[in-house]
Backbone bond lengths (Angstrom), bond angles and torsions (degrees), N, CA, C in turn:
res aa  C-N    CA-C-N  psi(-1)  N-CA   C-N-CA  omega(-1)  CA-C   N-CA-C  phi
1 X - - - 1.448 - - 1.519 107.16 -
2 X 1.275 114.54 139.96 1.082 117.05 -173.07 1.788 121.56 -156.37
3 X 1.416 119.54 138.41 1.408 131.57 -176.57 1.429 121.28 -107.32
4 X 1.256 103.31 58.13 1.589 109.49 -177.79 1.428 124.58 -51.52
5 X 1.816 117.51 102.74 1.475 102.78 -174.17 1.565 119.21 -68.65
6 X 1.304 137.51 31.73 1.181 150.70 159.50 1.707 127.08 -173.42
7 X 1.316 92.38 31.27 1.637 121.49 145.21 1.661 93.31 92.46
8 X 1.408 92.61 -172.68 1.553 96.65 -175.73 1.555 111.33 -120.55
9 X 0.939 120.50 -173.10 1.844 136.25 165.62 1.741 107.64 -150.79
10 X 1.005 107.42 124.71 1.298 134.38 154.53 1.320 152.58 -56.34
11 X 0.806 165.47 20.95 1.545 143.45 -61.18 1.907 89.95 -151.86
12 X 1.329 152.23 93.74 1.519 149.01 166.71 1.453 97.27 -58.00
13 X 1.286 105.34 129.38 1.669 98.48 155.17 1.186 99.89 -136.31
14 X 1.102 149.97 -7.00 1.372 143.67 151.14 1.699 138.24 -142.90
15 X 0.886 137.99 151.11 1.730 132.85 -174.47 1.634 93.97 79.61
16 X 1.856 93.74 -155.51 1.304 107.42 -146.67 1.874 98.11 -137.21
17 X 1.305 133.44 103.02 1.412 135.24 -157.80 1.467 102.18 -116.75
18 X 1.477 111.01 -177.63 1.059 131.54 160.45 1.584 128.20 -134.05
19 X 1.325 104.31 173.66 1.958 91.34 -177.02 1.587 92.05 -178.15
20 X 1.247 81.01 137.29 2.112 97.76 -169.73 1.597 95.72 -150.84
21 X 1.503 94.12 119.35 1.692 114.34 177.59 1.986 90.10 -95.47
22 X 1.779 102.52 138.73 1.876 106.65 -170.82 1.320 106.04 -40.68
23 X 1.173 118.89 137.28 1.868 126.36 169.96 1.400 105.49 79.53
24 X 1.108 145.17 14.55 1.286 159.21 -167.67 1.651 118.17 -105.28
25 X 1.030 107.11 153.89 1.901 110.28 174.10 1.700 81.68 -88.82
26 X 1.607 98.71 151.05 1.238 136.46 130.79 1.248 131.37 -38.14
27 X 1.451 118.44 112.42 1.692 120.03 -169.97 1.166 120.95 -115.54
28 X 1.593 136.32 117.15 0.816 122.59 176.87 1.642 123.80 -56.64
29 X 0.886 132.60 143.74 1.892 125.15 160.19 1.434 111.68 -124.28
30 X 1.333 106.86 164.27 1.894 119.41 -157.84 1.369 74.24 -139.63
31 X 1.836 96.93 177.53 1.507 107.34 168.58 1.580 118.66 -95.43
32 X 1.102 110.45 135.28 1.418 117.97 -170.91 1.683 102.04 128.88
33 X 1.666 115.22 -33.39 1.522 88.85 -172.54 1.577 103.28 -83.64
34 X 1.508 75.94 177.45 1.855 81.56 -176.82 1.634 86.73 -142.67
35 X 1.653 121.30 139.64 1.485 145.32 173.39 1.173 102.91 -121.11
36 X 1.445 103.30 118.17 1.931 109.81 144.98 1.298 107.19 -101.92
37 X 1.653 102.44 146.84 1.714 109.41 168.91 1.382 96.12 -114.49
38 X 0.906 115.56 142.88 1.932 121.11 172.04 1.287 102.86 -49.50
39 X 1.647 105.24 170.59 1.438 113.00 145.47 1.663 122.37 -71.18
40 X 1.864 82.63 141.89 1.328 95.93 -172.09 1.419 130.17 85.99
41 X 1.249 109.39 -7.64 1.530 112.22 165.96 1.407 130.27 -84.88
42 X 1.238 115.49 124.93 1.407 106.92 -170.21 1.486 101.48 -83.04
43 X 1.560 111.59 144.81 1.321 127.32 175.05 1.318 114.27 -155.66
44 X 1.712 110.86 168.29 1.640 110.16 178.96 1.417 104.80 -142.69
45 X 1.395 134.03 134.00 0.992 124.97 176.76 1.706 107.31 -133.90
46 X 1.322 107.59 154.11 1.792 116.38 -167.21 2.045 95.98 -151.00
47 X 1.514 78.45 179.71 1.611 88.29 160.02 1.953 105.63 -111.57
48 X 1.783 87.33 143.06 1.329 97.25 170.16 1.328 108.25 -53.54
49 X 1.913 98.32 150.53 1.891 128.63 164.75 1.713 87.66 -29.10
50 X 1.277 81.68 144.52 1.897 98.16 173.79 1.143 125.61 43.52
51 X 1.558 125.50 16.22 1.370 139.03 170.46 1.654 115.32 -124.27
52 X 1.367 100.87 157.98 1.360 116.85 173.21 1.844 105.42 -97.85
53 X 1.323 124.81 -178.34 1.419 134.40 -170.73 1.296 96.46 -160.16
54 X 1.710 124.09 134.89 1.373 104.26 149.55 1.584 93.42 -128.23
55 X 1.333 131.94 148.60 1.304 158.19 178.69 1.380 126.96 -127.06
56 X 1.708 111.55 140.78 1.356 118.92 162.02 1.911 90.62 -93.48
57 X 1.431 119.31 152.79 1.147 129.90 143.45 1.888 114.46 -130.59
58 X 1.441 84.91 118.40 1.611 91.62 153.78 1.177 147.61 -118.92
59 X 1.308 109.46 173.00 1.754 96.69 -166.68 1.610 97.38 -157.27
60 X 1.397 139.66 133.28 1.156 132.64 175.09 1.498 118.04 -78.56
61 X 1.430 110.95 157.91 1.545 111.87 -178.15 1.607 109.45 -72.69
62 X 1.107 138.77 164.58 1.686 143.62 165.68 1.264 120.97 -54.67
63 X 0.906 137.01 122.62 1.655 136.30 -178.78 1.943 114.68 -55.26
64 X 1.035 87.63 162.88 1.627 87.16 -160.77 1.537 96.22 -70.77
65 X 1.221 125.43 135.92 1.470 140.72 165.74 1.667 96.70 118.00
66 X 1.214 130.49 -22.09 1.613 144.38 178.85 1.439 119.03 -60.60
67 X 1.075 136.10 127.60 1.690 138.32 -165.85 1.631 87.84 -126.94
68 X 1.709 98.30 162.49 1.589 109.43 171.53 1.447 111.11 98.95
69 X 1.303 122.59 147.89 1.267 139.87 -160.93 2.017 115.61 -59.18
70 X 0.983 147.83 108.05 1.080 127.00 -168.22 1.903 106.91 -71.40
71 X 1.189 113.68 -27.24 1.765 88.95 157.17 2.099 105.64 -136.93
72 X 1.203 106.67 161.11 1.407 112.72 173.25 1.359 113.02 -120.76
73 X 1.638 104.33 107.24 1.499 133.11 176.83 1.677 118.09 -52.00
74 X 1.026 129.71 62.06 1.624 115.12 159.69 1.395 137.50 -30.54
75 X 0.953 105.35 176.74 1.590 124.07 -173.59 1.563 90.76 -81.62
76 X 1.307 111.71 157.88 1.566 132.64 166.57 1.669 108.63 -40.49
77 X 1.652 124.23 159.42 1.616 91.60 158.25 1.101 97.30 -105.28
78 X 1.305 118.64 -175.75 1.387 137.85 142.30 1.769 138.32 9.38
79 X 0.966 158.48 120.37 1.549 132.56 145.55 1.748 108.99 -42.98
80 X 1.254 95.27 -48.00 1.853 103.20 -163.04 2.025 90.29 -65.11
81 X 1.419 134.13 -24.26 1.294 122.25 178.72 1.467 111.29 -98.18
82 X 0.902 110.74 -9.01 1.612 109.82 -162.39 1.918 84.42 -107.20
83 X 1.022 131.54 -35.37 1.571 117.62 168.82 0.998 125.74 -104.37
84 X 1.796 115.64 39.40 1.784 124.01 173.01 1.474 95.89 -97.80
85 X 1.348 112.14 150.13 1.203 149.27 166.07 1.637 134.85 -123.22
């Protein structure tokens, strides 16, 4: 889970994942897609049950005069969130 203060990028390059922005469906991803979440959106992304994932994630640094973490790490989710559909 994560709070990107100027959002994220995604990048699949291999296996089979998931990614759910709060109140959101569950998405599958393949390799080739690529997801940005804005800043400030909380999200979590993994590899799907019985799959592996490999990923680039990016995120830009804060602009000069800007304080605060460029992303905020959560807690694990759920079984009951991480296997909704």
């Amino acid at each position: 889970m994560a709070l990107p203060a100027n959002g994220q990028t995604l990048h699949v390059t291999e296996g089979l994942g998931l990614v759910q922005s709060r109140g959101g469906e569950v998405i599958e991803i393949r390799p080739g897609d690529t997801i940005y979440t804005p800043p400030g959106e909380w999200h979590w992304h993994g590899a799907a049950p019985g799959h592996f994932m490999s990923h680039l994630a990016m995120w830009e640094a804060l602009g000069e005069g800007q304080e605060g973490p460029e992303a905020t790490w959560g807690e694990h989710v759920t079984d009951k969130e991480y296997r909704a559909k």
